[in-house]
CHARMM-style PDB file with segment names, atoms N, HN, CA, C and O in Angstrom:
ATOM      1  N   UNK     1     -11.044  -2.128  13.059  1.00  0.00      PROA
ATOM      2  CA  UNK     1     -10.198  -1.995  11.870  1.00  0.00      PROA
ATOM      3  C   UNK     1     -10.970  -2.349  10.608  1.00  0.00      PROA
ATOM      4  O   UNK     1     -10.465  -3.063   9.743  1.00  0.00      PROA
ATOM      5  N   UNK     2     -12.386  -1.770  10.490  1.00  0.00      PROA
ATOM      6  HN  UNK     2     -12.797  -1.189  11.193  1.00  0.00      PROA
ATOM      7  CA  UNK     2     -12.987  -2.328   9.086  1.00  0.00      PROA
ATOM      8  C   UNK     2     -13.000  -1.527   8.630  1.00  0.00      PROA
ATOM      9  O   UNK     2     -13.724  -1.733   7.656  1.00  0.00      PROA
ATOM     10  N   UNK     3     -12.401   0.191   8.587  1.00  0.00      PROA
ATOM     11  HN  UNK     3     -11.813   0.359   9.378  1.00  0.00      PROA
ATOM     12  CA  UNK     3     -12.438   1.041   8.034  1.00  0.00      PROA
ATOM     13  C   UNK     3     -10.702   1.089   7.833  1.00  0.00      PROA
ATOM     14  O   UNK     3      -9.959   1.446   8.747  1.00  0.00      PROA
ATOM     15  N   UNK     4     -10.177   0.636   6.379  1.00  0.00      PROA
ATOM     16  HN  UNK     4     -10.780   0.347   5.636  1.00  0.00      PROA
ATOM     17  CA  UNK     4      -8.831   0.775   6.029  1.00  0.00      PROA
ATOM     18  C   UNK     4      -9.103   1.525   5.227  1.00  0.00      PROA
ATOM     19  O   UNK     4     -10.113   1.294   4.563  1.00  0.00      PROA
ATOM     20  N   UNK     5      -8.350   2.680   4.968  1.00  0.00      PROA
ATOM     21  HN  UNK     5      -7.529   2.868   5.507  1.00  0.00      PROA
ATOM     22  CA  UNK     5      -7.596   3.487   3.732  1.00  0.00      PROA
ATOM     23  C   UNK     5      -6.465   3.334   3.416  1.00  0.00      PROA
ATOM     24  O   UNK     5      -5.906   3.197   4.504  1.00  0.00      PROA
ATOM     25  N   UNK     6      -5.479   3.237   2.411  1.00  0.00      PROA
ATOM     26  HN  UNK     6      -5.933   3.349   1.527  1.00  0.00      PROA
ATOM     27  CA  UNK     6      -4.807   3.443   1.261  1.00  0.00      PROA
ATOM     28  C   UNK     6      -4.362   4.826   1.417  1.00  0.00      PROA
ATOM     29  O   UNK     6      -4.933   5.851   1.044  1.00  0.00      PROA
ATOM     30  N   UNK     7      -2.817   4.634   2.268  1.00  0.00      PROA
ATOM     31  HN  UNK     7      -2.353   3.802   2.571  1.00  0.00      PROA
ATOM     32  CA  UNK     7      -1.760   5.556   2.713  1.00  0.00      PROA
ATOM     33  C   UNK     7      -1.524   7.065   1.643  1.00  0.00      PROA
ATOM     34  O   UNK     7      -1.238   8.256   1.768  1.00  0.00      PROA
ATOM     35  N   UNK     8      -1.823   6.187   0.698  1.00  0.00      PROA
ATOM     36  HN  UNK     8      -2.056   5.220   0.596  1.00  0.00      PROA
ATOM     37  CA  UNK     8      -1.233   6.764  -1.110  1.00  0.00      PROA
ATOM     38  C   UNK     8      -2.135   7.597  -1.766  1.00  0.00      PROA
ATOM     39  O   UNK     8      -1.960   8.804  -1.932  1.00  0.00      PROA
ATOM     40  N   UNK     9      -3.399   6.756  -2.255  1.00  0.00      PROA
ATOM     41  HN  UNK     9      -3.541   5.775  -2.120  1.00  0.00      PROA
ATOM     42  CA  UNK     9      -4.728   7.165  -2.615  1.00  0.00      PROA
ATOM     43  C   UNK     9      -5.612   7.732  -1.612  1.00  0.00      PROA
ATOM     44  O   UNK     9      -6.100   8.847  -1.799  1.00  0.00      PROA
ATOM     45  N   UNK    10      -5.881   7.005  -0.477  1.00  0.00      PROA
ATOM     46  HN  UNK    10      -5.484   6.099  -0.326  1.00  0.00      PROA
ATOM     47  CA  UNK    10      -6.661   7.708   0.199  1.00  0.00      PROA
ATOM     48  C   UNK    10      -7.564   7.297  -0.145  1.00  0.00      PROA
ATOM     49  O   UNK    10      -8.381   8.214  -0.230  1.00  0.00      PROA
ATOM     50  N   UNK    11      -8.199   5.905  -0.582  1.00  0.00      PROA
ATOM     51  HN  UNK    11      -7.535   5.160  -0.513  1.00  0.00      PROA
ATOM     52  CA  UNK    11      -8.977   5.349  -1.209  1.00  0.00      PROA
ATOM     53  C   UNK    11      -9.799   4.549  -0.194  1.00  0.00      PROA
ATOM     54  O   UNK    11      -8.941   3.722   0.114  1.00  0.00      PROA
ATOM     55  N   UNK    12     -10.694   4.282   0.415  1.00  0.00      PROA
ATOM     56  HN  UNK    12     -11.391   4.954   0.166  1.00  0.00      PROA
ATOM     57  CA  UNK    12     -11.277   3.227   1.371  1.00  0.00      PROA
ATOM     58  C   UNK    12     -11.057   1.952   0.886  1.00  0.00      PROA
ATOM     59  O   UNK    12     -11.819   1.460   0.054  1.00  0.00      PROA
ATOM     60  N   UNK    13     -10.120   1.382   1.307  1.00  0.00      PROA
ATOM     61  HN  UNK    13      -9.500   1.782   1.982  1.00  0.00      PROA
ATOM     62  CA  UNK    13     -10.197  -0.568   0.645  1.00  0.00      PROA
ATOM     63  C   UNK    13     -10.874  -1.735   1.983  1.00  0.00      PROA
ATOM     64  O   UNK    13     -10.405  -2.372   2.926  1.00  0.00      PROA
ATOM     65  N   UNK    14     -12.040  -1.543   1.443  1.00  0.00      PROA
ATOM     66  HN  UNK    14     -12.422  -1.026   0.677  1.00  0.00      PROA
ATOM     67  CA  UNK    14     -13.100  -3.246   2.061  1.00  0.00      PROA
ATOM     68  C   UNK    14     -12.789  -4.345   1.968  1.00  0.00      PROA
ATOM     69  O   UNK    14     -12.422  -4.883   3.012  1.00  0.00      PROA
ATOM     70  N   UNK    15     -12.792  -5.138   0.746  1.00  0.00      PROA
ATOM     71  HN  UNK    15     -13.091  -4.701  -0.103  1.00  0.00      PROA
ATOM     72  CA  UNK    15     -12.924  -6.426   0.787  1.00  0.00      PROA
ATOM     73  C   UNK    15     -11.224  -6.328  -0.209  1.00  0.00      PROA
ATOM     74  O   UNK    15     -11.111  -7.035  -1.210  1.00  0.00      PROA
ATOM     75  N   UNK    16     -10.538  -5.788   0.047  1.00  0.00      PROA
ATOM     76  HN  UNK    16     -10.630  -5.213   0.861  1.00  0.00      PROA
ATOM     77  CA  UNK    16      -9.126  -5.784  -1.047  1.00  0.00      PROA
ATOM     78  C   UNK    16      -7.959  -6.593  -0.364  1.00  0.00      PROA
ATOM     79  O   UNK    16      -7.885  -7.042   0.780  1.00  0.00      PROA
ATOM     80  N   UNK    17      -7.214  -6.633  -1.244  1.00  0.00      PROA
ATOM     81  HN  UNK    17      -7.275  -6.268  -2.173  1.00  0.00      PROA
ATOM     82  CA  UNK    17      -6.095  -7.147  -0.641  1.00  0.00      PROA
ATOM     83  C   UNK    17      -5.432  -5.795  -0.491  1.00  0.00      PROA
ATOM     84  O   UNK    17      -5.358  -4.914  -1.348  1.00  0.00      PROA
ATOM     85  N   UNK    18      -4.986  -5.784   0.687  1.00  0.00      PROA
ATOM     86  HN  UNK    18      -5.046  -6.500   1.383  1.00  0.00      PROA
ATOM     87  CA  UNK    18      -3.835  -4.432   1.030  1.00  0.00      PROA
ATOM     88  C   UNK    18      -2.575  -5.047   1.582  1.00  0.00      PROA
ATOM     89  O   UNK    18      -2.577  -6.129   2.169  1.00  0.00      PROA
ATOM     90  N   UNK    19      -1.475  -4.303   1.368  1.00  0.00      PROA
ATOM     91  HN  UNK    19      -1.473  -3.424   0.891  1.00  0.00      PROA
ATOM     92  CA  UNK    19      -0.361  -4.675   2.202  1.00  0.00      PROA
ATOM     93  C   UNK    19      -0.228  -3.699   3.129  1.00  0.00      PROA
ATOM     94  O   UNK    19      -0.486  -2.514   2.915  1.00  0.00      PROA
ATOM     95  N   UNK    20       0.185  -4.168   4.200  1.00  0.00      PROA
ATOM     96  HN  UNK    20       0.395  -5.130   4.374  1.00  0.00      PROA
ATOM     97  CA  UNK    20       0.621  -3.110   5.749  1.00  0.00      PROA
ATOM     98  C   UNK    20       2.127  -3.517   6.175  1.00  0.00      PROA
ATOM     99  O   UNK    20       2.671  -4.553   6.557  1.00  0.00      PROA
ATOM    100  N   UNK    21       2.708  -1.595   5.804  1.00  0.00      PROA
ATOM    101  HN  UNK    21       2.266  -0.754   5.493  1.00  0.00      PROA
ATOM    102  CA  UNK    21       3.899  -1.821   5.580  1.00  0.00      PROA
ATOM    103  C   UNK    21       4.527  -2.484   7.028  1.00  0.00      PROA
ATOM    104  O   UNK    21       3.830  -3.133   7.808  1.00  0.00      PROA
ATOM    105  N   UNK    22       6.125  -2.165   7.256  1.00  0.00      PROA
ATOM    106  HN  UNK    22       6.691  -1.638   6.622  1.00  0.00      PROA
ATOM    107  CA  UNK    22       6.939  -2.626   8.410  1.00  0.00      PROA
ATOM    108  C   UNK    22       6.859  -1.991   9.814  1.00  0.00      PROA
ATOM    109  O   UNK    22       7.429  -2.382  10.832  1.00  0.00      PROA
ATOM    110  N   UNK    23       5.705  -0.508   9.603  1.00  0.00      PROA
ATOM    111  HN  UNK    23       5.242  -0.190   8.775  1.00  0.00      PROA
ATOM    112  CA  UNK    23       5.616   0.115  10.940  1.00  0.00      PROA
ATOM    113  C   UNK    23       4.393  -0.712  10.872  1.00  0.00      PROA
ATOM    114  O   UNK    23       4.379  -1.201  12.002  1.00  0.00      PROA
ATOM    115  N   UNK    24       3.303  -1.197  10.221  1.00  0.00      PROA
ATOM    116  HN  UNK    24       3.314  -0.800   9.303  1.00  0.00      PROA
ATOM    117  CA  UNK    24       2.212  -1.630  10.995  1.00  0.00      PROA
ATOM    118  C   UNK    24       0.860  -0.970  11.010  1.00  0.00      PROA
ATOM    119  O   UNK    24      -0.224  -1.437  11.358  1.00  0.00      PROA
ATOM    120  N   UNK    25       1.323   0.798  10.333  1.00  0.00      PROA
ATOM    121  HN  UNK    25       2.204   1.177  10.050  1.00  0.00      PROA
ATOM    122  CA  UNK    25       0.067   1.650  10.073  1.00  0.00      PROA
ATOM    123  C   UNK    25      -0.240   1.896   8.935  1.00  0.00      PROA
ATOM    124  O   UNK    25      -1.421   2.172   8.722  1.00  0.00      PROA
ATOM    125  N   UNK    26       0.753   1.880   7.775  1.00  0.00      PROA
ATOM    126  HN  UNK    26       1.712   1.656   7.948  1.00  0.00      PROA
ATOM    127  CA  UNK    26       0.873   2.500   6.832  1.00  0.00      PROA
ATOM    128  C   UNK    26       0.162   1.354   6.055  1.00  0.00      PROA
ATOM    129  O   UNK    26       0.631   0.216   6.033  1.00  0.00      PROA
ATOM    130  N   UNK    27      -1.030   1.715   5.397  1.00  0.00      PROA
ATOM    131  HN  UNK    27      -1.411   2.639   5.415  1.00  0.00      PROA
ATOM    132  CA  UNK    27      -1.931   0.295   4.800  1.00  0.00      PROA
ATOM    133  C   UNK    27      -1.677   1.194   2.877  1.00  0.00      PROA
ATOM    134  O   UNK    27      -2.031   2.341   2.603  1.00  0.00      PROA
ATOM    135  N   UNK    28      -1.004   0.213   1.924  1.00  0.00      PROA
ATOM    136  HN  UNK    28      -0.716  -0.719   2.146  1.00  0.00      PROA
ATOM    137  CA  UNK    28      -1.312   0.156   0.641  1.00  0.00      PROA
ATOM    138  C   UNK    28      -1.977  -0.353  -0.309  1.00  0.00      PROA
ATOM    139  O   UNK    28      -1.416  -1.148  -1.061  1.00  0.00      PROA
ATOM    140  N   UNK    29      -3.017  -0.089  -0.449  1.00  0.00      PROA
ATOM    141  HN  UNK    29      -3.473   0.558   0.162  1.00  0.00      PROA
ATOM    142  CA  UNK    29      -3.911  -0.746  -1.383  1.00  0.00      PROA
ATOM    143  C   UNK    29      -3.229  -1.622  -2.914  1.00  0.00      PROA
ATOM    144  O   UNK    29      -2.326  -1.097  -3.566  1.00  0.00      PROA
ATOM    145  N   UNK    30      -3.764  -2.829  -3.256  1.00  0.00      PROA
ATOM    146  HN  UNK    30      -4.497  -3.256  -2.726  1.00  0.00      PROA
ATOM    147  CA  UNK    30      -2.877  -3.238  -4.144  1.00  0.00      PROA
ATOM    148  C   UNK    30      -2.749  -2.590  -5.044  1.00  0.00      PROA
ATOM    149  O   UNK    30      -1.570  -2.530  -5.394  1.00  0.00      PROA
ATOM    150  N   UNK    31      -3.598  -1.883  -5.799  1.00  0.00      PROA
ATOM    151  HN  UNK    31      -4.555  -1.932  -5.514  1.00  0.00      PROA
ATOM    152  CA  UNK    31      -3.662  -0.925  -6.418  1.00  0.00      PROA
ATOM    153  C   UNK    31      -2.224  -0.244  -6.932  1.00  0.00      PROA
ATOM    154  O   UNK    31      -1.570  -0.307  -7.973  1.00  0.00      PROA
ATOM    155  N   UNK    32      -2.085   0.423  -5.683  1.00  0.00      PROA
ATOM    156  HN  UNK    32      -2.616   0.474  -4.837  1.00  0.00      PROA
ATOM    157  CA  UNK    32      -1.101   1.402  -5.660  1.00  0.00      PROA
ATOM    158  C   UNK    32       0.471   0.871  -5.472  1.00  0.00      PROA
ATOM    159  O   UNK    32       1.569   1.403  -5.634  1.00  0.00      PROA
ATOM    160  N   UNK    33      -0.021  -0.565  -5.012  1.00  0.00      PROA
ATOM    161  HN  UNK    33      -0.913  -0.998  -4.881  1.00  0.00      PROA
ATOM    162  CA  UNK    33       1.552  -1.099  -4.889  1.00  0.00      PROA
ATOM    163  C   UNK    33       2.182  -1.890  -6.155  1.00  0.00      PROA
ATOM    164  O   UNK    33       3.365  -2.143  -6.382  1.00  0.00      PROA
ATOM    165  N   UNK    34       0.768  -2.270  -7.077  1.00  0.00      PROA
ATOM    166  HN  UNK    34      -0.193  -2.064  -6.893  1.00  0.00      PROA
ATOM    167  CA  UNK    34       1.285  -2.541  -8.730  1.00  0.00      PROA
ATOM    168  C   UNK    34       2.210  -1.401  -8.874  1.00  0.00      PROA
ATOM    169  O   UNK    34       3.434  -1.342  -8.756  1.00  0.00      PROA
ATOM    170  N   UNK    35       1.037  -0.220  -9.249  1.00  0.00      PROA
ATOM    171  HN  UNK    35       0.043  -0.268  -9.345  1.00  0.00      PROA
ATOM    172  CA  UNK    35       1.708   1.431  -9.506  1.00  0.00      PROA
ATOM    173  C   UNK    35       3.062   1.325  -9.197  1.00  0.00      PROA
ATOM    174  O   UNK    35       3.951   0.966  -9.969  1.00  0.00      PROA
ATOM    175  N   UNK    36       3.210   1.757  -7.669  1.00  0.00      PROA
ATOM    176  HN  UNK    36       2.487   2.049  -7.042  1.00  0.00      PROA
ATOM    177  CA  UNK    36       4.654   2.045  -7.425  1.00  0.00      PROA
ATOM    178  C   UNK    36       5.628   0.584  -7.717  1.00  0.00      PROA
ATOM    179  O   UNK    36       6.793   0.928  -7.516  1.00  0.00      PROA
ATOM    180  N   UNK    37       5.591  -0.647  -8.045  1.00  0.00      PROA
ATOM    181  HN  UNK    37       4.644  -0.926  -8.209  1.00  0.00      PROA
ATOM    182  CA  UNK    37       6.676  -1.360  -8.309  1.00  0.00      PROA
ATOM    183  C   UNK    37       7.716  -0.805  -8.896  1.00  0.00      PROA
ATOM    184  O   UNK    37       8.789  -0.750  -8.295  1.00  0.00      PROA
ATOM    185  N   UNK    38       7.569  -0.293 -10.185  1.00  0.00      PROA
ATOM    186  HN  UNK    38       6.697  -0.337 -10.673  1.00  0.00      PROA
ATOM    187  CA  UNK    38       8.679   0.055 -10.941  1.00  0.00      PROA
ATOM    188  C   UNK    38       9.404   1.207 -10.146  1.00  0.00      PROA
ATOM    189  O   UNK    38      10.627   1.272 -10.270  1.00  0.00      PROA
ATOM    190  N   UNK    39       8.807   2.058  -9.397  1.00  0.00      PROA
ATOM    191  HN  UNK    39       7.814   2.005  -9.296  1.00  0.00      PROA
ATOM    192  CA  UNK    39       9.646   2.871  -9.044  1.00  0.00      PROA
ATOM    193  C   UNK    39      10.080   2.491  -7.422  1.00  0.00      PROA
ATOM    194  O   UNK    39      11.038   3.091  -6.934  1.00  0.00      PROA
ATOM    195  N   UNK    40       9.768   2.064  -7.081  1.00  0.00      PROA
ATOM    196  HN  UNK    40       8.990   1.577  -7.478  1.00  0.00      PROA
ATOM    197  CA  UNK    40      10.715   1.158  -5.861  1.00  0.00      PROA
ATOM    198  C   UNK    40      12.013   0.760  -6.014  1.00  0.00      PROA
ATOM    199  O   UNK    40      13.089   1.213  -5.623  1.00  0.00      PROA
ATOM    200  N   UNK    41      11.660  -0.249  -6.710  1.00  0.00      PROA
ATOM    201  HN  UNK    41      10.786  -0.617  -7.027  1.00  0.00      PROA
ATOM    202  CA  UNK    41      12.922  -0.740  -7.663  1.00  0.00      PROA
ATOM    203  C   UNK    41      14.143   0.410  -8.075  1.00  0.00      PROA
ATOM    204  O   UNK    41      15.327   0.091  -7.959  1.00  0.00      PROA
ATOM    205  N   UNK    42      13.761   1.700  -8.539  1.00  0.00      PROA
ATOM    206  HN  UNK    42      12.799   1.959  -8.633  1.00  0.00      PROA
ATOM    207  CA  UNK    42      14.356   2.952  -8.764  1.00  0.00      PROA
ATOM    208  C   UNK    42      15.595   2.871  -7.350  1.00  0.00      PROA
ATOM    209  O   UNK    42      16.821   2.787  -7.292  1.00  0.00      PROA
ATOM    210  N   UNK    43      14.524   2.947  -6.387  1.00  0.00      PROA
ATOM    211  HN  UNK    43      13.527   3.015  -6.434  1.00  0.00      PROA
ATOM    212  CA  UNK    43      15.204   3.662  -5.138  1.00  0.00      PROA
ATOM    213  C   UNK    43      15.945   2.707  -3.973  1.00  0.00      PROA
ATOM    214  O   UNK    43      16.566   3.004  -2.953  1.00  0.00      PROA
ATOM    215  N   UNK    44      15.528   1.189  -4.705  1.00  0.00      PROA
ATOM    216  HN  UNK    44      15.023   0.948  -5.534  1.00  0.00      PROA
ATOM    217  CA  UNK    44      16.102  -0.078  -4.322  1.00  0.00      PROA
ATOM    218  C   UNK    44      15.909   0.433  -2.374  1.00  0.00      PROA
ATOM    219  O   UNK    44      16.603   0.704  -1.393  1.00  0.00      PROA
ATOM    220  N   UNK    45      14.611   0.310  -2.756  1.00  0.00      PROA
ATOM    221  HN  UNK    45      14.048   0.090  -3.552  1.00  0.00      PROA
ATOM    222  CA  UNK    45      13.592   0.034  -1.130  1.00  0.00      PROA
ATOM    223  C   UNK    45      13.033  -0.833  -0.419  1.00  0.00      PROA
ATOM    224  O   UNK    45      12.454  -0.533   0.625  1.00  0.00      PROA
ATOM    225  N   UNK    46      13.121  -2.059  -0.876  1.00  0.00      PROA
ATOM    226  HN  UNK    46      13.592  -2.303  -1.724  1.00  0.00      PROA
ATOM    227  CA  UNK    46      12.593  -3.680  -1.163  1.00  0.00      PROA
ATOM    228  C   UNK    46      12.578  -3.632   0.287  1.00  0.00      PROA
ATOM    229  O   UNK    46      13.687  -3.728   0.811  1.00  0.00      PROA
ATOM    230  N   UNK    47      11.599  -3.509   1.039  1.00  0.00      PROA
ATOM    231  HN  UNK    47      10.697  -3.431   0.613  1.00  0.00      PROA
ATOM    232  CA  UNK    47      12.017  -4.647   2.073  1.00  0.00      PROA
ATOM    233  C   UNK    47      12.228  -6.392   1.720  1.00  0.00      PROA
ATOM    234  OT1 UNK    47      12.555  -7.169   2.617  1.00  0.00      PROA
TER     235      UNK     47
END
């Protein structure tokens, strides 16, 4: 598992902080999970 990508971007994240959503595969780079905050919130998805 030292090769993570970023579900979203598609970005290779190494040394990052990522979150891995509630299935366990789906890896988000922080990046992208600043990005999408505001619109989460939209669709009131919070885990």
């Amino acid at each position: 598992m030292d090769e993570l990508s970023c579900s979203r971007c598609k970005r290779f994240v190494k040394n990052e902080k990522v979150m891995i959503e509630a299935d366990g595969k789906t890896i988000v780079c922080e990046k992208c999970l600043v990005d999408s905050k505001p619109a989460m919130g939209k669709h009131g998805k919070l885990n």
